[in-house]
Structure formats: structure tokens, C-alpha cells
C-alpha positions in Angstrom: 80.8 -45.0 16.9 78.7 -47.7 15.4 75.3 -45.8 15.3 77.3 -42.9 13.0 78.8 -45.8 11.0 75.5 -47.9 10.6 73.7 -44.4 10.0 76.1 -43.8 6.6 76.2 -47.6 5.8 72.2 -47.4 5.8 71.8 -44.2 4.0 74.4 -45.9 1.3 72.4 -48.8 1.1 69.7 -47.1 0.3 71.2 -45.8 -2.8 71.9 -49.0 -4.3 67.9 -50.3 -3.8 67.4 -52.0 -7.2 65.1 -49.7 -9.5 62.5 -53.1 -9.7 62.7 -52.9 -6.1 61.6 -49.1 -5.9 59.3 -49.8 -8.7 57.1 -52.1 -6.3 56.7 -49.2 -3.6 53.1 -48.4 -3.6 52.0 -44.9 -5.7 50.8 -42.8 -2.2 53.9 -42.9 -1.1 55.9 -42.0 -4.6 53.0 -39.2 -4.3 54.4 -38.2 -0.7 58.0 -38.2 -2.3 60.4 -37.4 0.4 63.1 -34.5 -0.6 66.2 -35.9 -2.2 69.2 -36.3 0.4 73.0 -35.2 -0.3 74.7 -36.2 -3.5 76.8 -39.0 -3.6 80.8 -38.4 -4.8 83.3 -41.2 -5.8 87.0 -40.3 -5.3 88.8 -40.4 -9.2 92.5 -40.7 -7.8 94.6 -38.1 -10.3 97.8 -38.5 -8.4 99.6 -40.7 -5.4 102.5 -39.3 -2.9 104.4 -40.3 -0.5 103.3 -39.9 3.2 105.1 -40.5 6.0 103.7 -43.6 7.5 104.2 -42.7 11.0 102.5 -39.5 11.0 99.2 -39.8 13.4 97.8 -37.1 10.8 95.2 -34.8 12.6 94.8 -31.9 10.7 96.3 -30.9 6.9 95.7 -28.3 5.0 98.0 -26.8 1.9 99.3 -23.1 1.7 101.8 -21.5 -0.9 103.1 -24.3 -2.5 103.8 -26.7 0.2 101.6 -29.3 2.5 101.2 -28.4 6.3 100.4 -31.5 9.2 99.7 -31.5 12.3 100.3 -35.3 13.7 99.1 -36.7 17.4 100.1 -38.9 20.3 101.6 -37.6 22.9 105.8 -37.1 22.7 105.5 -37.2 18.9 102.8 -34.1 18.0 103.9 -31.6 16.1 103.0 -29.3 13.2 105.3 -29.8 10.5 105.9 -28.3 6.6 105.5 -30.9 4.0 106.7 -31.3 0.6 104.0 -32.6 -1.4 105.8 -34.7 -4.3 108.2 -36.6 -2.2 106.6 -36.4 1.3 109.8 -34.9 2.9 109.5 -33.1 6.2 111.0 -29.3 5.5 110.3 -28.0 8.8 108.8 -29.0 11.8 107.8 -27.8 15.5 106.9 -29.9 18.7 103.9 -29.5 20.4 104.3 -30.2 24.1 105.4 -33.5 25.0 102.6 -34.0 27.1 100.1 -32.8 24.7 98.3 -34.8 22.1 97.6 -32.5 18.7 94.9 -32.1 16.8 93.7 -30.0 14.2 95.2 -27.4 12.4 94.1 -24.2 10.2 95.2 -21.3 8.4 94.3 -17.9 9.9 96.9 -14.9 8.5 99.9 -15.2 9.1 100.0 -17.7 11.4 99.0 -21.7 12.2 96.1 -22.6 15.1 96.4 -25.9 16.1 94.5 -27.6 18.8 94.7 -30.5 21.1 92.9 -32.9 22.1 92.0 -32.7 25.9 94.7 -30.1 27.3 92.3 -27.6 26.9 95.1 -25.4 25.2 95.4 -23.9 21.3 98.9 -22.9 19.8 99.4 -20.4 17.3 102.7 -20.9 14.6 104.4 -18.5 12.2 103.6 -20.0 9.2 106.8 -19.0 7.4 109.3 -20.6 10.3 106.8 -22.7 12.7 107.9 -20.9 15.6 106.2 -20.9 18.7 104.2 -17.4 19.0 101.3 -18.1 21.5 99.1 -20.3 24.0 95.8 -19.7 24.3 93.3 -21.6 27.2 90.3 -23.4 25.4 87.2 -25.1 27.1 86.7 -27.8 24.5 88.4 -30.9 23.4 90.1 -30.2 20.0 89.1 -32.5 17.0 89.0 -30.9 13.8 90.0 -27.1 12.6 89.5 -25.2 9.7 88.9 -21.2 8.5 85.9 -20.2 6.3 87.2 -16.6 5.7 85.6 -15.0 8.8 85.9 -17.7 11.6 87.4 -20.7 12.7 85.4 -23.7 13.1 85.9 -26.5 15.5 84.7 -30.1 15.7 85.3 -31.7 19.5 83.9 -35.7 18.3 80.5 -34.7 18.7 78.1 -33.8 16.1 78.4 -29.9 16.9 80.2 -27.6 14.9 81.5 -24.5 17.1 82.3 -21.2 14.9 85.2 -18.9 17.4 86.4 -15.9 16.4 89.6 -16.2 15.0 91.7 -14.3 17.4 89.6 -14.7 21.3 88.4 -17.9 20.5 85.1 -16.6 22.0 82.1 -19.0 20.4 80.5 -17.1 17.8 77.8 -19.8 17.6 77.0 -23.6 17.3 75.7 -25.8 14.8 74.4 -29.2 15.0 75.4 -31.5 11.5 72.1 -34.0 10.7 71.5 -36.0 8.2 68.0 -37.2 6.9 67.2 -35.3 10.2 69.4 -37.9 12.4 72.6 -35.7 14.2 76.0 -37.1 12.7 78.9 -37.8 15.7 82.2 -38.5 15.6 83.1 -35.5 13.0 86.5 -35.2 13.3 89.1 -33.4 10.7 87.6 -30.3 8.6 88.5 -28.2 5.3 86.4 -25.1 4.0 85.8 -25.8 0.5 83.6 -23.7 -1.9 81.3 -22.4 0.9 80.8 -25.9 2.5 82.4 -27.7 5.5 83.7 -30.7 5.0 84.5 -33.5 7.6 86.0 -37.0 8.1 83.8 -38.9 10.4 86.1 -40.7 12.4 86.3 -44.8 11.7 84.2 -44.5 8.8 85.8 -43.6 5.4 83.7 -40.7 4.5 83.8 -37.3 4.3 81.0 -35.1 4.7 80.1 -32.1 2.8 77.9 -29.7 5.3 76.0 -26.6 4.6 77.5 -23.8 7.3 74.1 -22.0 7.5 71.8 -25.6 9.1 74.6 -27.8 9.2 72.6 -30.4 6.7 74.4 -32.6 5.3 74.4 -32.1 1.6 77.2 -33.9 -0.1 78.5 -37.6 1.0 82.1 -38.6 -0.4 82.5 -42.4 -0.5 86.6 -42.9 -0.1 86.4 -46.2 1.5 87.7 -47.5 -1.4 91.1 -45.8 -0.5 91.2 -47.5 3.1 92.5 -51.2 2.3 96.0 -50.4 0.7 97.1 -48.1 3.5 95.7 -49.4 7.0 98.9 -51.9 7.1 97.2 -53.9 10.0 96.4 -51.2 11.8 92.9 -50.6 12.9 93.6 -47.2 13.9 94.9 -46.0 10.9 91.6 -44.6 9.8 90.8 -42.1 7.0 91.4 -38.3 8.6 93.4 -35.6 6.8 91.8 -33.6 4.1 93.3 -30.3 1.8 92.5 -27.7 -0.4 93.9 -25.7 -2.9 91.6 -23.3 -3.6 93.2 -21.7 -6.2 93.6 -24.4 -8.5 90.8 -26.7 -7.0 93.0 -29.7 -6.2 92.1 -31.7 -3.1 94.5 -34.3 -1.1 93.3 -36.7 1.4 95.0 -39.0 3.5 95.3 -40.8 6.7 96.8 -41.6 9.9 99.7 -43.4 9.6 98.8 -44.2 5.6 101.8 -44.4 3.6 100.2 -42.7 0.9 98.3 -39.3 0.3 96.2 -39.0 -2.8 95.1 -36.1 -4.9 91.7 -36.5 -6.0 88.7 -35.7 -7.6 85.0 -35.8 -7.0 83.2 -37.7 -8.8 78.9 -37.4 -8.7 77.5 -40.9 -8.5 75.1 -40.5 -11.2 71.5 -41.1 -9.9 72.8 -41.5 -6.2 70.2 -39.5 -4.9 67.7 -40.4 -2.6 66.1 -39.2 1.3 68.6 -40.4 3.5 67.7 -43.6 5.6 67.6 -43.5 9.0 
């Protein structure tokens, strides 16, 4: 966990090097220029809601009109339907007691949520949550989300895993670097405008990744977000991320944050440099 973290701490240091700083780098090596690493995004916060605060939020994702959750720990998972403005639960589902959930996406008609290490995937009516199928899977469940022709899974590791949507069977793999260094611990997911996007567990960013090398080419800063919600609790970490693509608007939130934000991305203006290792 630390070598992820101090890999995105480093690369965000290097960022903020002082111009007279860069200035003093000697001309061969401003003549060797390395290629410019991922944009940098502040979150602009355009609205706050209500989130329920025990909620171990592993997956999120929104779909006509209304927020959908799944939440972890076992005896308390469940997928649930969320009412955005006031954080009420509609309509929720268990997931087995004994089962820890995980991630969750959007694939029809009907929910696919995983878990962690049960080695088992659910599939939920959308419209009423109900139970419709089991399905065996070989991988521990982190993250989910649905790019329009696959799922993709994160399992914690730095490998993205694309299954088709209906056997599960692994389409292919991709490995997430950045500046060349593979990035672990990617955990929650959302497909937006062509690129993958991923919490990295204990760290308060989000990745934007490019689905064809996995390079990382967008870095969203939301640390800033962290402080007001963690409530002395060190595992109430950053993880929950949704998209409206329709209208654009994006929500994040957290496990067992009180609060869910929609936000907008902001570019860093001249926060782009290589990535440091």
C-alpha cells in the first residue's frame, strides 16, 4: 500500500517543483525532454448530499434517475437503490450473510455485483433488486464497471481483467502503469468518456486509465474531500465513484462518509510533467 501511495505522492510532488528550480536543470536534459505524464484534475464541488454513514460503499454507479450501492462486510452487504437528494434507501437486497460485497455495474437489465473472496458474482433485476443468478468466479472482486461491450474487473492488483458480460470468461488483461511504474491497489471503477477510472485504495485519488495500454493519463486529486468525512475512522477511505453520462454529472463518495459530492473536474493549469518514479 505504501509504495502505490508514495508513487502518487512523488509524482504530485513533482508537479509542484518551483519553476526557478526547473530553471536550474541543465539544457541536455531540457533537450532529452521526457513526454508529459497524465493531467492533473482538482474536484470543484457543485453540490453536497446525504450519504448514509454506515454504508461500507464498494461499488456506485447511477441509472435512471436514482443512485445504486453496493456496501461490504460481511452480515451487512447488500445492493441497495438510493435516492440522491436526501440519501434515503428505496430498495435494498442482501447479499449473503457470509459474503463480503464488492463492486457493482450496470449490464441490461440487470445489476453484477461481486465479492470479495467467495469467489461468487450475483446478478439483480435492476427495476426490483431481486435475486436472479449466481455465477462461480476465480478472482477476488474489487472494483466493477461496463464500457459498452465488457465488464471490467479490478481484484487489488494493478491488472484490469475485461469478461464478457454474460460467461464471465476473460476477454483479456491489462496492466495500469504510470510513468512506466505498475499502479496496485486499484479498487472501485466507472467508464467515463472512453476511459476507466479507479479509486486507488487508501490514497484519495482517482485514476483516469486509457483501456487500450492501461496508461495512466488523467490524475484526480480529491484528497481534499477526505478530512470532513473520515470521522476517526481510518478505514473510511475514498472509494465510490458515478456517472451520468447523459448529463455529465459525476458523484463520489466514500465508505462510511456521511456525505456524497457531485463534482466537477477541474485541469490543474500547467500540472503537467513525466511522472516521477
Amino acid at each position: 500500500m505504501m509504495k502505490v501511495r508514495n508513487l502518487l505522492l512523488s509524482f504530485m510532488a513533482a508537479l509542484a517543483l518551483p519553476a526557478a528550480v526547473q530553471a536550474q536543470q541543465p539544457q541536455a536534459a531540457a533537450a532529452e525532454e521526457a513526454p508529459a505524464g497524465p493531467a492533473v484534475y482538482d474536484a470543484q464541488i457543485i453540490a453536497t448530499y446525504p450519504h448514509d454513514a454506515n454504508a461500507f460503499t464498494q461499488g456506485l454507479l447511477w441509472h435512471d434517475g436514482a443512485l445504486y450501492e453496493s456496501t461490504g462486510q460481511e452480515g451487512e452487504s447488500e445492493v441497495r437503490r438510493v435516492t440522491l437528494e436526501t440519501g434515503e434507501i428505496e430498495q435494498s437486497q442482501p447479499i449473503p450473510t457470509e459474503q463480503f460485497g464488492e463492486g457493482l455495474a450496470l449490464w441490461g437489465d440487470e445489476l453484477v455485483s461481486l465479492t470479495w473472496m467467495d469467489r461468487e458474482v450475483h446478478r439483480w433485476d435492476v427495476a426490483t433488486l431481486e435475486h436472479r443468478a449466481t455465477q462461480e468466479f476465480p478472482f477476488e472482486g474489487w472494483g466493477l464497471t461496463y464500457d459498452g461491450t465488457s465488464l471490467i474487473a479490478s481484484d487489488g492488483s494493478s491488472v484490469l481483467r475485461f469478461l464478457d458480460p454474460e460467461t464471465l470468461e476473460v476477454q483479456r488483461e491489462l496492466t495500469v502503469t504510470l510513468g512506466g511504474d505498475e499502479v496496485i491497489r486499484l479498487n472501485e471503477l466507472e467508464w467515463i468518456d472512453g476511459m476507466v477510472f479507479a479509486n486507488v485504495w487508501f490514497t484519495g485519488f482517482l485514476l483516469g486509465i486509457d483501456p487500450v495500454d492501461g496508461v495512466v493519463q488523467q490524475v484526480v486529486d480529491l484528497r481534499p474531500l477526505v478530512p470532513a468525512n473520515r470521522q476517526g475512522r481510518n478505514d473510511a477511505v475514498l472509494n465510490g465513484i458515478a456517472h451520468d453520462p447523459e448529463s455529465g454529472r459525476l458523484f463520489v463518495t466514500g465508505k462510511l462518509w456521511p456525505n456524497l459530492y457531485e463534482i466537477r473536474l477541474v485541469e490543474r493549469v500547467g500540472a503537467t510533467a513525466a511522472a516521477a518514479r
